[in-house]
PyMOL Python script that loads the backbone (N, CA, C, O; Angstrom):
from pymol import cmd

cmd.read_pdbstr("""\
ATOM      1  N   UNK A   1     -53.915  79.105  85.003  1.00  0.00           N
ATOM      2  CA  UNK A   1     -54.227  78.738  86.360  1.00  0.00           C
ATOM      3  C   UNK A   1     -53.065  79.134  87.261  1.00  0.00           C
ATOM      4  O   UNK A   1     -51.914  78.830  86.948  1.00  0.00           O
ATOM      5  N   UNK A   2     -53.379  79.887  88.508  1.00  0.00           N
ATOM      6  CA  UNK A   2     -52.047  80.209  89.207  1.00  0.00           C
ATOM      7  C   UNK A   2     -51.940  78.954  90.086  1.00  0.00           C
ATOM      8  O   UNK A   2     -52.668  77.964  90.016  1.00  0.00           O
ATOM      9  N   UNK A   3     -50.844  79.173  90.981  1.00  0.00           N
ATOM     10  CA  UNK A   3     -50.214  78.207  91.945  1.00  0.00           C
ATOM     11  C   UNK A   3     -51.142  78.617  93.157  1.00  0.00           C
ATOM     12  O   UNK A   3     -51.505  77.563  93.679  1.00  0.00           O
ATOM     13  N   UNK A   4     -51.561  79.457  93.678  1.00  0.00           N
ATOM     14  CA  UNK A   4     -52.414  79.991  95.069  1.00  0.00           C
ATOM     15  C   UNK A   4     -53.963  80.047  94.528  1.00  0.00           C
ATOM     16  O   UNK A   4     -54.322  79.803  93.376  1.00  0.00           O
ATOM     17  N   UNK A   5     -54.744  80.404  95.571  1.00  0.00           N
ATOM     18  CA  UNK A   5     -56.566  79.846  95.465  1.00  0.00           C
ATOM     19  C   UNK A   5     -56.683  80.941  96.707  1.00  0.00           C
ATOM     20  O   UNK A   5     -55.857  80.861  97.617  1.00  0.00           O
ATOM     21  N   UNK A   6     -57.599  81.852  96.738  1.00  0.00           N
ATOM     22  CA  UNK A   6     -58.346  82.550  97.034  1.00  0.00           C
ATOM     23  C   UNK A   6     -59.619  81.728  97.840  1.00  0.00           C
ATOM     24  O   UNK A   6     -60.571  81.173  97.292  1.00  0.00           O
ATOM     25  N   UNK A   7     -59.380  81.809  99.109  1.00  0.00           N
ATOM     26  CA  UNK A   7     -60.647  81.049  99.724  1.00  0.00           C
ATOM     27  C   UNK A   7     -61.352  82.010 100.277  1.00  0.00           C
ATOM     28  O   UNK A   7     -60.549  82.676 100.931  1.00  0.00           O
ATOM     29  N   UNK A   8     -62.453  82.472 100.383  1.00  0.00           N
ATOM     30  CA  UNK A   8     -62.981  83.606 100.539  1.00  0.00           C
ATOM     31  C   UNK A   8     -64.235  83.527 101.346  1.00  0.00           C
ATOM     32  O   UNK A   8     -65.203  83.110 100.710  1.00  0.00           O
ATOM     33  N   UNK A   9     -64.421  83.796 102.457  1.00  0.00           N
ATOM     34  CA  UNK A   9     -65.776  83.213 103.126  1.00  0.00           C
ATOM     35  C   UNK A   9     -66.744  84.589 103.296  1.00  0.00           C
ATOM     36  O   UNK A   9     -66.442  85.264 104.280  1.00  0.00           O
ATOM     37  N   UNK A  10     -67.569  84.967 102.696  1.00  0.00           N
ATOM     38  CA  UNK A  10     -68.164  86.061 102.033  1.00  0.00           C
ATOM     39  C   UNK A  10     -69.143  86.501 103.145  1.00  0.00           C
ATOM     40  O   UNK A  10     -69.460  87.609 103.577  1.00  0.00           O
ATOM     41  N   UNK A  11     -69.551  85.087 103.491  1.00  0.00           N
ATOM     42  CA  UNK A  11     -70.605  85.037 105.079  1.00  0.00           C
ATOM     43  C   UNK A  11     -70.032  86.031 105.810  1.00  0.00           C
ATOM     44  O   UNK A  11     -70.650  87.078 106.004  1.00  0.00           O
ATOM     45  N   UNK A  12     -68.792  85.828 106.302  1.00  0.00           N
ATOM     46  CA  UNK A  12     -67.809  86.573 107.552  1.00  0.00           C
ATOM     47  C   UNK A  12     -67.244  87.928 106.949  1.00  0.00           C
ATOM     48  O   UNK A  12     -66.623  88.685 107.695  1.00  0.00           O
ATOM     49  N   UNK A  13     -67.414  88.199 105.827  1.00  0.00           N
ATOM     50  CA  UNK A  13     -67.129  89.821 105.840  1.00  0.00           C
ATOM     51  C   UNK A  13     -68.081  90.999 106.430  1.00  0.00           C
ATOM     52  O   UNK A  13     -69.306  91.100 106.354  1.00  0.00           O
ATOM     53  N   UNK A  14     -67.437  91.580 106.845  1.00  0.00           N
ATOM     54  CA  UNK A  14     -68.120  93.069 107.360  1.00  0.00           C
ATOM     55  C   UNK A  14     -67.876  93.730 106.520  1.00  0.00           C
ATOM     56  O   UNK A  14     -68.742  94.566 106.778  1.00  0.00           O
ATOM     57  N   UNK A  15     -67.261  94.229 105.403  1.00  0.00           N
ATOM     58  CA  UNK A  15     -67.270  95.237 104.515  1.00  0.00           C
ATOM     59  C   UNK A  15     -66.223  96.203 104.939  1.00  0.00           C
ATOM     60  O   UNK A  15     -66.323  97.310 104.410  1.00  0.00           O
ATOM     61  N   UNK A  16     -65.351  96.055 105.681  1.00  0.00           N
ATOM     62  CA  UNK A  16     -64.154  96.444 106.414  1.00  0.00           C
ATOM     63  C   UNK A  16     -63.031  97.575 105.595  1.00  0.00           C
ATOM     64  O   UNK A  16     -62.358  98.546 105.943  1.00  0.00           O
ATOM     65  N   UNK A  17     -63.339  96.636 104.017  1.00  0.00           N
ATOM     66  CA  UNK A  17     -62.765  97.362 103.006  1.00  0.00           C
ATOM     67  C   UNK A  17     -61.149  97.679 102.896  1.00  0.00           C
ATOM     68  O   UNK A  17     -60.581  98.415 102.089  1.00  0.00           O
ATOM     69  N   UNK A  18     -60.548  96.824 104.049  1.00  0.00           N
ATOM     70  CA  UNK A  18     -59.176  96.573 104.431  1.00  0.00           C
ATOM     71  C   UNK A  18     -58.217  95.917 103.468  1.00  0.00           C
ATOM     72  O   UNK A  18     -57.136  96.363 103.084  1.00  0.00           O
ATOM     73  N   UNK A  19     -58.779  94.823 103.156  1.00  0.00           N
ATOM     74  CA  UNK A  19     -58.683  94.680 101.825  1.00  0.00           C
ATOM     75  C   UNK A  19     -58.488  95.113 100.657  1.00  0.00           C
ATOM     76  O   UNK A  19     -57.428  94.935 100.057  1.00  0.00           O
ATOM     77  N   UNK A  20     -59.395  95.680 100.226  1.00  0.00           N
ATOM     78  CA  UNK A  20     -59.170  97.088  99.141  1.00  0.00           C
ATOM     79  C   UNK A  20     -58.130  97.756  99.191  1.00  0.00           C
ATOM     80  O   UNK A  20     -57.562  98.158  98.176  1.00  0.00           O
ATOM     81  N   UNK A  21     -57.747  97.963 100.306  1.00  0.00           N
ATOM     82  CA  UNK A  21     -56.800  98.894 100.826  1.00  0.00           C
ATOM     83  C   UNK A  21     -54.884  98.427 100.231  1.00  0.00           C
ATOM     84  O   UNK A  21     -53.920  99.017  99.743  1.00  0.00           O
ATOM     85  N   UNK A  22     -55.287  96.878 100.733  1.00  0.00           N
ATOM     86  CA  UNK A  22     -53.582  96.346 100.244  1.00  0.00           C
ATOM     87  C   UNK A  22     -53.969  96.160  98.828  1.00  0.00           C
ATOM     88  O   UNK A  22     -53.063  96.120  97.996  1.00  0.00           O
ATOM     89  N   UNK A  23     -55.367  96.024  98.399  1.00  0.00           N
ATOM     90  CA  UNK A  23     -55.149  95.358  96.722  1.00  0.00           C
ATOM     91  C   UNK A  23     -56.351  95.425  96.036  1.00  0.00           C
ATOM     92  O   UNK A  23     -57.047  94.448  95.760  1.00  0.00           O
ATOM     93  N   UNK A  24     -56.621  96.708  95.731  1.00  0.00           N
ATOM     94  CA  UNK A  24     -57.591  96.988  94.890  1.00  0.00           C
ATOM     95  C   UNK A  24     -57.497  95.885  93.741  1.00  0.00           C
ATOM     96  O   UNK A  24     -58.578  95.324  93.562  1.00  0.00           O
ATOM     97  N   UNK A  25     -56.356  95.397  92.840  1.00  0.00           N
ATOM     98  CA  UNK A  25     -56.882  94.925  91.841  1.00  0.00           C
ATOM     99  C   UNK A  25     -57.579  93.592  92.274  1.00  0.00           C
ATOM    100  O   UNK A  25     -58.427  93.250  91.451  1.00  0.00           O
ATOM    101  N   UNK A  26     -57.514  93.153  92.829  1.00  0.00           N
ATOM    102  CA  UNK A  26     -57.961  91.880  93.474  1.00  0.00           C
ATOM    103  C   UNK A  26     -59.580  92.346  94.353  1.00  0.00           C
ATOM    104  O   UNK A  26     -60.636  91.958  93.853  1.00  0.00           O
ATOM    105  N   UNK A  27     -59.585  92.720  94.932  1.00  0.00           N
ATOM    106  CA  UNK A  27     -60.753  93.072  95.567  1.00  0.00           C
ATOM    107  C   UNK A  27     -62.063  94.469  95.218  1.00  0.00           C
ATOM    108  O   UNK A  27     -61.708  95.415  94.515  1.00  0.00           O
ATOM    109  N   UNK A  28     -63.354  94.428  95.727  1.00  0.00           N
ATOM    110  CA  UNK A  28     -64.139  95.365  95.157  1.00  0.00           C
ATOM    111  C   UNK A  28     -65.086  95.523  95.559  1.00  0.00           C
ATOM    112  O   UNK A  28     -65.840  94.756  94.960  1.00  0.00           O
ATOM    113  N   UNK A  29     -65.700  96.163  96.372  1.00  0.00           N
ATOM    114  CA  UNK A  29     -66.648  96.428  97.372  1.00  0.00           C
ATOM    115  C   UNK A  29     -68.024  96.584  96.573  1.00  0.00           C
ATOM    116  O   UNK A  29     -68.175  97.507  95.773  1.00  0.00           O
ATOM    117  N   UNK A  30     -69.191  95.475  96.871  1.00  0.00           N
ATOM    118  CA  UNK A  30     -70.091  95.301  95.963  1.00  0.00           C
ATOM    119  C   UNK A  30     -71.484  96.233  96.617  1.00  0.00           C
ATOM    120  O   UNK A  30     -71.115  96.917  97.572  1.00  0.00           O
ATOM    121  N   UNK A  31     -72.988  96.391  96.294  1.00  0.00           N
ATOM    122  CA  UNK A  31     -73.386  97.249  96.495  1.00  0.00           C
ATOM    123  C   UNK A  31     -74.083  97.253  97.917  1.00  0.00           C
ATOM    124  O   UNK A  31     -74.448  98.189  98.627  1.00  0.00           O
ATOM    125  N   UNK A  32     -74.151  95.661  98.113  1.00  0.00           N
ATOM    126  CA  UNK A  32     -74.902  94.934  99.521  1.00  0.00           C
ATOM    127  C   UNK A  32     -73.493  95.383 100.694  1.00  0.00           C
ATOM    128  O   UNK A  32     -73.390  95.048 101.874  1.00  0.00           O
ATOM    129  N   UNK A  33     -72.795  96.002 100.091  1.00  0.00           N
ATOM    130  CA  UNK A  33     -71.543  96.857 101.423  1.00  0.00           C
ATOM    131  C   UNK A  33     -70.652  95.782 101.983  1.00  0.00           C
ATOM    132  O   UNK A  33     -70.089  95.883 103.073  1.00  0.00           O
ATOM    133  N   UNK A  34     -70.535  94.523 101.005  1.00  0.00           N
ATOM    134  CA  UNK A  34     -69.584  93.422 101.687  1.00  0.00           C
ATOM    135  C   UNK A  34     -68.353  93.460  99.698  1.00  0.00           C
ATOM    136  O   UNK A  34     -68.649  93.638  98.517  1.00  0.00           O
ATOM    137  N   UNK A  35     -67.225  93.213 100.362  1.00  0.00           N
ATOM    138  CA  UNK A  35     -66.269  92.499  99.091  1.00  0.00           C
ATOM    139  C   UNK A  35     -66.504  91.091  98.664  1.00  0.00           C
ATOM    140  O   UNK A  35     -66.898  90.102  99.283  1.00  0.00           O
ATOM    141  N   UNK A  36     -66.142  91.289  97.404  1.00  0.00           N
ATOM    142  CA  UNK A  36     -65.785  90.192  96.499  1.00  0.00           C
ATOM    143  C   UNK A  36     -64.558  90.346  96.053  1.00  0.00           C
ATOM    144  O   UNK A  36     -64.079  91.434  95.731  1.00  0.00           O
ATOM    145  N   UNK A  37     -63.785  88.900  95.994  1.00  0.00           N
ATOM    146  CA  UNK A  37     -62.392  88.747  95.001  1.00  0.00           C
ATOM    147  C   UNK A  37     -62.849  88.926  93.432  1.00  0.00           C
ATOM    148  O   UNK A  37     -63.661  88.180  92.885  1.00  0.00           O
ATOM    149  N   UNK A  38     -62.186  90.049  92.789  1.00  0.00           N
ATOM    150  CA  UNK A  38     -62.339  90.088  91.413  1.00  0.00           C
ATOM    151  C   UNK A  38     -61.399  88.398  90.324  1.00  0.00           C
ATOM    152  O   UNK A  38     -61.236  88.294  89.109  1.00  0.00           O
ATOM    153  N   UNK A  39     -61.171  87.815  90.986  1.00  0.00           N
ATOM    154  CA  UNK A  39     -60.210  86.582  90.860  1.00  0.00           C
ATOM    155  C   UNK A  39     -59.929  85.353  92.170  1.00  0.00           C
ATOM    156  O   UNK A  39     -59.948  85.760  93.331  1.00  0.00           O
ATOM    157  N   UNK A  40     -59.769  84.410  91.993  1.00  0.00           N
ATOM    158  CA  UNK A  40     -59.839  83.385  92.827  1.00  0.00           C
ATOM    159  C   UNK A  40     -58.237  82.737  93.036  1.00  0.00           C
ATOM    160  O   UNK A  40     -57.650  82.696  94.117  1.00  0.00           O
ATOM    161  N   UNK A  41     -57.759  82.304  91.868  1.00  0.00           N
ATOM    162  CA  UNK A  41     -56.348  82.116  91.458  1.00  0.00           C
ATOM    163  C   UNK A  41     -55.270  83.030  90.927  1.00  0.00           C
ATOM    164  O   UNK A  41     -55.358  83.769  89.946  1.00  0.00           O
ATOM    165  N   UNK A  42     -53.953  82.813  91.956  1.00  0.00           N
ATOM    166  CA  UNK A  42     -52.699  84.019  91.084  1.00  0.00           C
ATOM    167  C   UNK A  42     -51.632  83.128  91.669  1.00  0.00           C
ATOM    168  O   UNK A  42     -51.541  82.068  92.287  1.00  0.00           O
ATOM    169  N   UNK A  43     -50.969  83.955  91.237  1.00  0.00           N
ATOM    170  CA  UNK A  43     -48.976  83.355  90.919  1.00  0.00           C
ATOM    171  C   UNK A  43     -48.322  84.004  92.223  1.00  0.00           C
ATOM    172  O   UNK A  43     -48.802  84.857  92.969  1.00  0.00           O
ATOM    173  N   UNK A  44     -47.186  83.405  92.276  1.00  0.00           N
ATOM    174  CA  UNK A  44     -46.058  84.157  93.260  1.00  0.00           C
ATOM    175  C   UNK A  44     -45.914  85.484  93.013  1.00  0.00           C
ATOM    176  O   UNK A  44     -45.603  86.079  94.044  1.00  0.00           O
ATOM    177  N   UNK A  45     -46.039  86.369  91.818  1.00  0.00           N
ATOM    178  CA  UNK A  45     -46.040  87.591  91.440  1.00  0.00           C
ATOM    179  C   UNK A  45     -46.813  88.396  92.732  1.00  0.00           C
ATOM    180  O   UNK A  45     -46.313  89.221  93.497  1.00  0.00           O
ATOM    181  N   UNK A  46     -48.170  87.883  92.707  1.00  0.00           N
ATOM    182  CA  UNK A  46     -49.269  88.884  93.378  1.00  0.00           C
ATOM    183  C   UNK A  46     -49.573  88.203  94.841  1.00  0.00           C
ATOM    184  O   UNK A  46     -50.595  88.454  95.481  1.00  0.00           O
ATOM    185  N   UNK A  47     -48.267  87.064  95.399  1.00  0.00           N
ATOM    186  CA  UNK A  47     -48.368  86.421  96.880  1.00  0.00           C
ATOM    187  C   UNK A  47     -48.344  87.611  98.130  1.00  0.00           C
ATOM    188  O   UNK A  47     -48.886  87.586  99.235  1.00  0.00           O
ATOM    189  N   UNK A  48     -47.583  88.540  97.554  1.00  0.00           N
ATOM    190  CA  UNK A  48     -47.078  89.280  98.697  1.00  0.00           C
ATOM    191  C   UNK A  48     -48.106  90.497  99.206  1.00  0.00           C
ATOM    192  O   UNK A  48     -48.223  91.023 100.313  1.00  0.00           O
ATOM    193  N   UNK A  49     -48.739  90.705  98.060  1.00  0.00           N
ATOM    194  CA  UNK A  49     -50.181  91.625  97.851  1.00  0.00           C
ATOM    195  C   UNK A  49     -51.401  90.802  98.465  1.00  0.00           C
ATOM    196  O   UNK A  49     -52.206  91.204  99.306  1.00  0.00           O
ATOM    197  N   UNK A  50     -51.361  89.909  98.021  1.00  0.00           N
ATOM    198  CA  UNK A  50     -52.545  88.743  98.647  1.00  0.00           C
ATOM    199  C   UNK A  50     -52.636  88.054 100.018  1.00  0.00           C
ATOM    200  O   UNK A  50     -53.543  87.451 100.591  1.00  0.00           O
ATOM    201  N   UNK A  51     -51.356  88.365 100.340  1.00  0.00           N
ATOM    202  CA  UNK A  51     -51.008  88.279 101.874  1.00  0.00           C
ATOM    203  C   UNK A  51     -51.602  89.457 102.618  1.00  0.00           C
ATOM    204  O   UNK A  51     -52.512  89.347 103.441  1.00  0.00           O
ATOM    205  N   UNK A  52     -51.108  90.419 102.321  1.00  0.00           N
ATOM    206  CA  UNK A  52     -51.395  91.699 102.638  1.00  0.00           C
ATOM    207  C   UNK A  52     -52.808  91.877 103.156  1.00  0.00           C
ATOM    208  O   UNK A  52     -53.259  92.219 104.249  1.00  0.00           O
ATOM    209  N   UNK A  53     -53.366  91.521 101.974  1.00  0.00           N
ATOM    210  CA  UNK A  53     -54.747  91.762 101.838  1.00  0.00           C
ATOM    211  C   UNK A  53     -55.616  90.620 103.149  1.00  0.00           C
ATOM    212  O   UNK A  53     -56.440  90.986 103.988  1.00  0.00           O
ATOM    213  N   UNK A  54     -55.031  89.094 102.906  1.00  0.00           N
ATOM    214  CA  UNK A  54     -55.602  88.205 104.134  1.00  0.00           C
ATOM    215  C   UNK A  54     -54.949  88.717 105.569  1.00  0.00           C
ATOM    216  O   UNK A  54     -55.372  88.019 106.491  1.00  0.00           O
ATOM    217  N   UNK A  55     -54.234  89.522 105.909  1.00  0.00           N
ATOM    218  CA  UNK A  55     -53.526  89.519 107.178  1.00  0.00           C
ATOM    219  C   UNK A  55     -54.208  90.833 107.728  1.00  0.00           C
ATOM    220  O   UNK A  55     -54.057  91.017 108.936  1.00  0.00           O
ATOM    221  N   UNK A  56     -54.809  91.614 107.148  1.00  0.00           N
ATOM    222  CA  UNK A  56     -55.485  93.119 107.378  1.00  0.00           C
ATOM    223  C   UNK A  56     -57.148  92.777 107.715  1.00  0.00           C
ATOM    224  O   UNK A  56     -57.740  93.550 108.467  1.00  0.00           O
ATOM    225  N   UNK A  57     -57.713  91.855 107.262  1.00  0.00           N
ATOM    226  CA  UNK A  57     -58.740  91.018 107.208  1.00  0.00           C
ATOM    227  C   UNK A  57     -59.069  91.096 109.057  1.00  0.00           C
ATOM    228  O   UNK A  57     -58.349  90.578 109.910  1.00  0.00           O
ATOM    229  N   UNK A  58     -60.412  91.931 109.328  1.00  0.00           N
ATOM    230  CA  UNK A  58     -60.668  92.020 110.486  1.00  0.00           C
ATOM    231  C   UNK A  58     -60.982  91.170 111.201  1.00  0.00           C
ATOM    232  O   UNK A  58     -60.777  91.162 112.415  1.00  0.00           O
ATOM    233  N   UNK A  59     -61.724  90.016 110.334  1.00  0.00           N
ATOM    234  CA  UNK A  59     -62.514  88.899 110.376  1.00  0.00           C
ATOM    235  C   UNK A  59     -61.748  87.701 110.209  1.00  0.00           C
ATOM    236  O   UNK A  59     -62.025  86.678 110.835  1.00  0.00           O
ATOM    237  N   UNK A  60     -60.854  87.770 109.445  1.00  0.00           N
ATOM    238  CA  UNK A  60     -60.297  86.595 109.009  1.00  0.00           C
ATOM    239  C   UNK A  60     -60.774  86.057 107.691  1.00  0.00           C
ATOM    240  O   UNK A  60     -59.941  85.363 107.109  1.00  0.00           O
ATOM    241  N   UNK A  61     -61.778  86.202 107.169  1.00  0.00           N
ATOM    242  CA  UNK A  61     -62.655  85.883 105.999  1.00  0.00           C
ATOM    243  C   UNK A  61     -61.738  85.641 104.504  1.00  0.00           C
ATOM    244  O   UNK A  61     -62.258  85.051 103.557  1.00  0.00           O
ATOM    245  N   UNK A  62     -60.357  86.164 104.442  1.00  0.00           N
ATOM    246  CA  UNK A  62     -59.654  85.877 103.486  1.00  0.00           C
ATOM    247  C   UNK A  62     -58.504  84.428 103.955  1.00  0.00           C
ATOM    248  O   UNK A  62     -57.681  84.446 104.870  1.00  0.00           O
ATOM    249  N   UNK A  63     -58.771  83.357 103.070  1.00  0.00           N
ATOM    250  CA  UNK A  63     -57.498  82.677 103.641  1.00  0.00           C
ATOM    251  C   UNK A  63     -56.939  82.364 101.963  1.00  0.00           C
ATOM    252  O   UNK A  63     -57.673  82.424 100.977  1.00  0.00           O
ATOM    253  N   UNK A  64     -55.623  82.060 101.952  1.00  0.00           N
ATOM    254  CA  UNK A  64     -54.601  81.505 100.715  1.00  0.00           C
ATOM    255  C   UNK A  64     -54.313  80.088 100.672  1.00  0.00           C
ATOM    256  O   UNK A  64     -53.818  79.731 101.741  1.00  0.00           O
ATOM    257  N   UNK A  65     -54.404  79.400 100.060  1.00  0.00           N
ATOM    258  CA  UNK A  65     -53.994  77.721 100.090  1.00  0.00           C
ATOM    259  C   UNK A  65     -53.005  77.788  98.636  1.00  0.00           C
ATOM    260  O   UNK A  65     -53.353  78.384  97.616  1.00  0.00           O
ATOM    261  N   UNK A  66     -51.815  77.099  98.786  1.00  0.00           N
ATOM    262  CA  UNK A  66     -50.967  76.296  97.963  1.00  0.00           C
ATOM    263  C   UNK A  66     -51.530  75.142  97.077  1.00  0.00           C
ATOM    264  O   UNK A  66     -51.198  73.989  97.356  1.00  0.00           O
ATOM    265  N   UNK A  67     -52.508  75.429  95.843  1.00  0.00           N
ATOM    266  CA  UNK A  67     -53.231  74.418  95.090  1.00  0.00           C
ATOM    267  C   UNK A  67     -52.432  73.002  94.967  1.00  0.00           C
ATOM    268  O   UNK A  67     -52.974  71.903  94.848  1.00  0.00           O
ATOM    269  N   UNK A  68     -51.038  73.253  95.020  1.00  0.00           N
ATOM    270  CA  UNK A  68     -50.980  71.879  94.759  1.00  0.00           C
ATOM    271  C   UNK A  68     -50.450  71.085  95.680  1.00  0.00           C
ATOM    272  O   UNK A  68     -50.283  69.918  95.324  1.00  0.00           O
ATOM    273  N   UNK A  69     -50.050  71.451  97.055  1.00  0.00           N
ATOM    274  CA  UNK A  69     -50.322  70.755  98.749  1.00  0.00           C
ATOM    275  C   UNK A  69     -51.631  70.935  99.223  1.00  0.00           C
ATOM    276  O   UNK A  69     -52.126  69.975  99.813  1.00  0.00           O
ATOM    277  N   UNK A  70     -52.207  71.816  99.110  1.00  0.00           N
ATOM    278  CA  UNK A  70     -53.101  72.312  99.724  1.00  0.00           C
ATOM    279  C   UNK A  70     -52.861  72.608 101.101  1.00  0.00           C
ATOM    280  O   UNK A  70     -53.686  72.371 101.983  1.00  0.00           O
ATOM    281  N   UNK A  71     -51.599  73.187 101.318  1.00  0.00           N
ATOM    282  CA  UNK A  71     -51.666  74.077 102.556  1.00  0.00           C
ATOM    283  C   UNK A  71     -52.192  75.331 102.620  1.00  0.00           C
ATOM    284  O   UNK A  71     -52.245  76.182 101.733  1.00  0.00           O
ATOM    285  N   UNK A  72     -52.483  75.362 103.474  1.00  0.00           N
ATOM    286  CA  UNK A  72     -52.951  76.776 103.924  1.00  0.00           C
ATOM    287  C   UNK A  72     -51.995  78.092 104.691  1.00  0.00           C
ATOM    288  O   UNK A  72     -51.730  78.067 105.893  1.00  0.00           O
ATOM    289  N   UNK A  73     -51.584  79.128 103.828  1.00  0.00           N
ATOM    290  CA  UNK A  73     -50.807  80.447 104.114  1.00  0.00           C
ATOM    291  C   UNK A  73     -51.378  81.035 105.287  1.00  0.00           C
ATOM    292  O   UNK A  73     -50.804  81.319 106.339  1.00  0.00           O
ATOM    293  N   UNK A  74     -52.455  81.168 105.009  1.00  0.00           N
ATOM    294  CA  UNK A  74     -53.023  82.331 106.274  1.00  0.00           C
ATOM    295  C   UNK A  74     -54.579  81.661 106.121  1.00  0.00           C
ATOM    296  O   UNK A  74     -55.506  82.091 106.808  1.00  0.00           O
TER     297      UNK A  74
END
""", "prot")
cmd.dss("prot")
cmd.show_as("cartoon", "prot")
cmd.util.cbc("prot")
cmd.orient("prot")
């Protein structure tokens, strides 16, 4: 289980694919032309990539929470 959570509001993607862009391994453009997170939970390792990926977000549709405050990064 990582320390961060992938909140992902799937409704609000446009398929922007911006995402993809900072972090393919994490993300993957499905056939209905919107992304999915290939993973929900990761570590400080993959924070800085996962940032990346919520801050490029046209929509906003990616946010990060701290599982065990439950704050919210972005």
């Amino acid at each position: 289980m990582g320390k961060y959570q992938i909140v992902f509001d799937r409704n609000a993607c446009i398929g922007a694919g911006a995402c993809i862009a900072m972090n393919s391994a994490v993300w993957e453009m499905q056939p209905d032309g919107k992304v999915i997170p290939k993973m929900t939970e990761f570590d400080e390792a993959e924070l800085k990539k996962n940032m990346g990926a919520a801050q490029v977000c046209p929509v906003n549709a990616i946010h990060l929470v701290e599982k065990e405050t439950g704050k919210k990064l972005i």
